[in-house]
C-alpha positions, 0 to 999 in steps of 0.5 A: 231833853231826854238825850241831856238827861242820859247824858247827865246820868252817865256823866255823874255816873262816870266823873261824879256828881261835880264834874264840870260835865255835869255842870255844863249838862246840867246848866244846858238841862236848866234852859230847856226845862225853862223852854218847857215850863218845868221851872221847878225842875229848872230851878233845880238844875240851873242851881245844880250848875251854878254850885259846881262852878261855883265850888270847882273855880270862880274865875275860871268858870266866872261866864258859866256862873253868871248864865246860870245866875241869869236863868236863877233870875229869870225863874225868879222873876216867873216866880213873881220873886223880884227881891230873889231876882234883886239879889242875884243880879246884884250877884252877878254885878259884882262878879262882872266887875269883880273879874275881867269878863269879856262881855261884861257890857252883854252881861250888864244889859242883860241884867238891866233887863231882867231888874226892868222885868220884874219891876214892871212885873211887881206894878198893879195892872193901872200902873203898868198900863201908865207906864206902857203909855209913857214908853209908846209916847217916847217912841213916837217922839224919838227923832222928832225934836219938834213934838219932845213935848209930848213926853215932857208934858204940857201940850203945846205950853213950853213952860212945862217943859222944865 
């Protein structure tokens, strides 16, 4: 972490506080601060990123914008904020349709990942224990026709299974 904040500094010193060297450092200073637990201090660097991205070309820098969006989510979401973390993968959506993004399937997987994270984190502890139950039932029925009742509900009554 120190070597990227060096570099930042004589990036920002050398190219300017814009740079696309500073964005780049910045967006990688963003992750390792997460790693750390030092969310505000990521917050602030995923932040700084994604403004210069934003400002130099968003088009061009359309992959550097939606990580960093991703990382914004993800503080969020440790945040307990789920209508911050709604809004910018909203946000990132529209980007990933907007532009031809060439991993669009990853970028929308990772954001229905992060839309389910912060609903299960939003969920009283009895309400994500019910649906923890449901998961663990779906998986133990997967590949077995024979027991789908277990998930549709009813026993061994097949009229429940509607």
């Amino acid at each position: 972490l120190g070597f990227f904040e060096k570099a930042f500094y004589v990036f920002e010193a050398s190219k300017g506080p814009d740079s696309i060297e500073c964005a780049n450092t910045s967006q990688q200073m963003a992750v390792l601060f997460m790693s750390a637990g030092r969310i505000k201090e990521a917050m602030l660097s995923a932040k700084r990123s994604l403004r210069i991205f934003e400002e130099k070309d968003e088009e061009r820098y359309v992959d550097n914008i939606i990580e960093n969006m991703i990382s914004v989510c993800q503080l969020y979401d440790i945040m307990n904020e789920g209508k911050k973390v709604l809004e910018y993968t909203d946000k990132i959506w529209d980007l990933v349709n907007k532009y031809d993004v060439p991993n669009d399937l990853y970028f929308k997987s990772r954001i229905m990942t992060i839309i389910l994270n912060a609903l299960i984190n939003s969920l009283t502890g009895d309400k994500k224990n019910f649906l923890y139950r449901i998961f663990h039932a779906i998986i133990d029925v997967l590949g077995k026709e024979d027991m789908l009742d277990k998930v549709n509900g009813g026993g061994e009554d097949i009229s429940y299974q509607k």
